[in-house]
Structure formats: structure tokens, C-alpha cells
C-alpha positions as MATLAB code, in Angstrom:
seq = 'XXXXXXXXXXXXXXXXXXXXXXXXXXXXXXXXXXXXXXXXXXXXXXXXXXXXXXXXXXXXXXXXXXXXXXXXXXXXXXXXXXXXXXXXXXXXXXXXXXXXXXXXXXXXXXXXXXXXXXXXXXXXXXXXXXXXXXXXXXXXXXXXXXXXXXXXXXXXXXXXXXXXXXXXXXXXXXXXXXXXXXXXXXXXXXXXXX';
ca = [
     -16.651   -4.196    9.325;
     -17.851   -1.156   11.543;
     -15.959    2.006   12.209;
     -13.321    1.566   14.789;
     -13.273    4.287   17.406;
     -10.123    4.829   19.160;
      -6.580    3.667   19.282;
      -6.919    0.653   21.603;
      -9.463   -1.084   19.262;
      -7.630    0.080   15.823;
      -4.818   -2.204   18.083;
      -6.816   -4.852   18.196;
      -7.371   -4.826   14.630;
      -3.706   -4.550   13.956;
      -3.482   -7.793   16.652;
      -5.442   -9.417   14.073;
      -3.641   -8.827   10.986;
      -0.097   -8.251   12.133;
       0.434  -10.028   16.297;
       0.396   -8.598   19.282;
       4.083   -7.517   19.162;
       2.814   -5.313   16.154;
       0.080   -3.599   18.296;
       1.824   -3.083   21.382;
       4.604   -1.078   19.318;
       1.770    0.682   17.573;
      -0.151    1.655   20.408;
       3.059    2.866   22.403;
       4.348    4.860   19.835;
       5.715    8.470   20.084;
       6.780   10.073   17.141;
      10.835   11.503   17.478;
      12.279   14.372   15.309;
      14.339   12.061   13.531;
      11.422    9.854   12.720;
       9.891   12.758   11.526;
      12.746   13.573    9.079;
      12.594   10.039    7.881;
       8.962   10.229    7.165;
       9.376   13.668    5.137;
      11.723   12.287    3.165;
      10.161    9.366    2.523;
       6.850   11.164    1.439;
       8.644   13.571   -0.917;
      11.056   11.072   -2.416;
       7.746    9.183   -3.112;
       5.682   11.968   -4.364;
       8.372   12.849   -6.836;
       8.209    9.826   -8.945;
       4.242    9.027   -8.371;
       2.522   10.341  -11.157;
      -0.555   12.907  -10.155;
      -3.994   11.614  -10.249;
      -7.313   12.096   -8.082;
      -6.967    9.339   -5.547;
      -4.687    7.389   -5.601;
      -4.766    6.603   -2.085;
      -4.247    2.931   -1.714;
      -0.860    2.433   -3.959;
       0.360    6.019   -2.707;
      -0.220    4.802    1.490;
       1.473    1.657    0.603;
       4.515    2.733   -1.199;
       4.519    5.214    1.659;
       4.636    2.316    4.446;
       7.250   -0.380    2.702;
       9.396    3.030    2.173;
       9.364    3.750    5.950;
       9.506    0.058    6.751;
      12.803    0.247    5.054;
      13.967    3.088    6.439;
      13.192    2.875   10.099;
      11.646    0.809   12.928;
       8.411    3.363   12.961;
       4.987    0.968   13.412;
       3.234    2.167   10.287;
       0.430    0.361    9.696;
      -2.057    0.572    6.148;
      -5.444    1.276    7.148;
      -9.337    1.728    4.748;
     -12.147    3.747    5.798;
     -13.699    6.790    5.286;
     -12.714   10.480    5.211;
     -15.130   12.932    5.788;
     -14.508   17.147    5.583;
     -16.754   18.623    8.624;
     -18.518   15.656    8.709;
     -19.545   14.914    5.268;
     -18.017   11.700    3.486;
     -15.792   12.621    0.422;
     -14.122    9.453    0.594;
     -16.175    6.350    1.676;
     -19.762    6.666    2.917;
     -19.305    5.044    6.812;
     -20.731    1.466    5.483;
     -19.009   -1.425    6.480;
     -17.426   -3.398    3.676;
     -15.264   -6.379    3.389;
     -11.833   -5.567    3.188;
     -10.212   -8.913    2.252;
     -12.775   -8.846   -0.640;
     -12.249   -5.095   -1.416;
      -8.476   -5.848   -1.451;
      -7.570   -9.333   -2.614;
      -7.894   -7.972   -6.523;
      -6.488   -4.612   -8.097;
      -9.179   -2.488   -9.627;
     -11.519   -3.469   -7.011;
     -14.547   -1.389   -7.000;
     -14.783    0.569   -4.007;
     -14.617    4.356   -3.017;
     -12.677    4.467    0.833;
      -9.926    6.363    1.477;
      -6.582    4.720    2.267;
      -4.186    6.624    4.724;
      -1.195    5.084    6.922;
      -1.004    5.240   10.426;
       1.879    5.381   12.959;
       0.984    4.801   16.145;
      -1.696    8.051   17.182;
      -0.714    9.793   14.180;
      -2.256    9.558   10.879;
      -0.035    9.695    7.961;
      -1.797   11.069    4.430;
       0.285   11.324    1.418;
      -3.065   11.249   -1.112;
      -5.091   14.088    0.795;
      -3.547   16.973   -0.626;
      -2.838   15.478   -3.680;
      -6.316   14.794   -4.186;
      -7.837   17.809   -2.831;
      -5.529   19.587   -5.332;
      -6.475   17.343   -8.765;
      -8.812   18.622  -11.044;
     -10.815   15.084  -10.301;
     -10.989   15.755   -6.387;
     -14.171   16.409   -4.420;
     -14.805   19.942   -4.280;
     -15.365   20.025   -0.788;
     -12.365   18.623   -0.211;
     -10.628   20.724   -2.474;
     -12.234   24.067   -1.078;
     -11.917   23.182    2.565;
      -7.723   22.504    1.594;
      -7.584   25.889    0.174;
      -9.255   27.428    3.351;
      -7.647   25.331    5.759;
      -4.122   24.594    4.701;
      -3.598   26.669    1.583;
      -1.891   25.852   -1.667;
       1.319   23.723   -1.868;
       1.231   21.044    0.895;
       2.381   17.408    0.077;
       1.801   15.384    3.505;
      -0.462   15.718    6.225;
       0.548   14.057    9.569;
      -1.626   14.630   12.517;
      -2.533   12.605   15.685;
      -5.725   10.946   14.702;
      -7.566   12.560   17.999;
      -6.340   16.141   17.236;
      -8.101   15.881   13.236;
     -10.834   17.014   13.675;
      -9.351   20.622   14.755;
      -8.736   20.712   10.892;
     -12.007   19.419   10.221;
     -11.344   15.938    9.112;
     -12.352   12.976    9.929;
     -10.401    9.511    9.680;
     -12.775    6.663   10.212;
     -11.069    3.325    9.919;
     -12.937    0.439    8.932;
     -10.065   -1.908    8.085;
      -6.147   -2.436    8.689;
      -4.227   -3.822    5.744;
      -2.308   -7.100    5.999;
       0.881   -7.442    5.004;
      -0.455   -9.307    1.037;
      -2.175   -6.347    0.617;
       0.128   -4.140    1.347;
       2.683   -5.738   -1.194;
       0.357   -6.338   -3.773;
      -0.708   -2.407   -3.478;
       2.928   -1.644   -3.671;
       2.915   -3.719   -6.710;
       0.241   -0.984   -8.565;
       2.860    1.906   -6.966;
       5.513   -0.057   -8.811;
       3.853   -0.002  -11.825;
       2.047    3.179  -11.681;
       5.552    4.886  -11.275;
       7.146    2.810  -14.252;
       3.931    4.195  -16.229;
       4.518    7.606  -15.356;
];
């Protein structure tokens, strides 16, 4: 599947996976304070009982979108693709892959980035978690440091305004609703590991 672009096509993914009632809430959605709130506390709550580890993007963005599910009526959506820091991959390498492949089985071997998305915004409980792990991509790790210091646990952004921080969210693929649960399955277990 080949990069999607801009918010009116990543709808018409999420048409795909989840109806168009799904997608028209997605693409009209404006973020509130109180949302906001939910979605810190949400992300913290989570990150507390997530054991650390490199990338654990996947299980982490899923845990992170059942939790809000749960908790309010924000359109979060679960969406695979690359990350890039000032333009260079550390997270996927801009090929198109299957997703219902890379995702029907746990362990699958594949090296994308998972991040949620609500609405404009993109949603990333892994990227600082990553960029701070011994295991993360040193340019990701360096260009944290520079660009956002030490400390940081989410990073919400609209996906336009990104690249001001010098990322780059390049979806590829939105998560069905199987997927989602069986990745919240490996949170589940993960956290009972940890």
C-alpha cells in the first residue's frame, strides 16, 4: 500500500476499515481541552504500567486507542507507516507492505512505526519512549534531545504542523478493529510480564 498524503485520503482508508460514519467523525474532528485532559491521562496511566523497551509502538498505540475509546467519544484511529527525522526513515523505509499480512500474526516481521491518530492530530505514545531507550535509533534519539529535551512521555501534534519538529508521519495503513484487539492483547500481556 503507498503512502497516503493528506487527511481526506487517510479518510478514505479509515472508510475502508471502519464506515463512513467513522471517517466523517475523523475528518471533522477538533480536539477540546477536555479531550485533551482525557488523552493525557490516558497516555500516562498507560505508560506507567507498560514496561520500557525500544519500540514498542504497535501494542503501546493500541492500548493507547481502546483506553481513549473507553474513555471518550474522540475518533482515534490505529495507523502503520513510516517515521522519518528530517527526512531520513528511522522507522519504516517508505515501501509499501501488506498490512493485513504484517498484522494478522504477533511477532510479525516488520520495522514501521505505529502511532494513533485523532482526527488532524497525530497521537505518539512510543516516540519518546523510543528515542529515549538505549535500543533507539540514534538519530532519533539525538534529534529528541535537541528538539524536545529530556523527560517527555507523549507527543500530540496536527499531522500537517510535524514537520516544524522535523518529523515525518507517513501512513501506509489504518488498523482494523481485529488488529487493534489482538495488539491490545500483546499490551495485555506485555504489562502482566512487566
Amino acid at each position: 500500500m503507498s503512502t497516503i498524503r493528506d487527511l481526506a485520503q487517510l479518510g478514505k482508508h479509515v472508510a475502508a476499515r471502519h464506515g463512513w460514519a467513522a471517517a466523517r467523525a475523523f475528518k471533522s474532528y477538533e480536539m477540546s481541552e477536555a479531550d485533551g485532559a482525557v488523552l493525557s491521562r490516558c497516555a500516562v496511566d498507560l505508560l506507567k504500567l507498560f514496561p520500557p523497551g525500544a519500540d514498542a509502538s504497535a501494542s503501546l498505540s493500541a492500548a493507547l486507542a481502546v483506553s481513549l475509546e473507553r474513555r471518550s467519544e474522540m475518533p482515534v484511529q490505529v495507523v502503520a507507516g513510516t517515521l522519518a527525522v528530517e527526512g531520513t526513515p528511522v522507522f519504516g523505509n517508505r515501501m509499501p507492505f501488506d498490512g493485513k499480512a504484517v498484522f494478522a500474526a504477533p511477532g510479525a516481521d516488520w520495522n514501521g512505526h505505529v502511532w494513533a491518530m485523532i482526527g488532524p492530530y497525530v497521537v505518539d505514545i512510543s516516540l519518546f519512549r523510543a528515542a529515549y531507550s538505549r535500543q533507539g535509533p540514534a538519530l532519533l534519539s539525538r534529534h529528541v534531545d535537541l528538539t524536545f529535551g529530556p523527560g517527555k512521555a507523549l507527543y500530540v501534534d496536527l499531522w500537517r504542523r510535524t514537520a516544524r519538529r522535523g518529523l515525518s508521519y507517513e501512513p501506509h495503513y489504518v488498523l482494523g478493529p481485529d488488529e487493534v484487539t489482538r495488539l491490545m492483547g500483546e499490551a495485555y500481556h506485555a504489562i502482566q510480564q512487566g
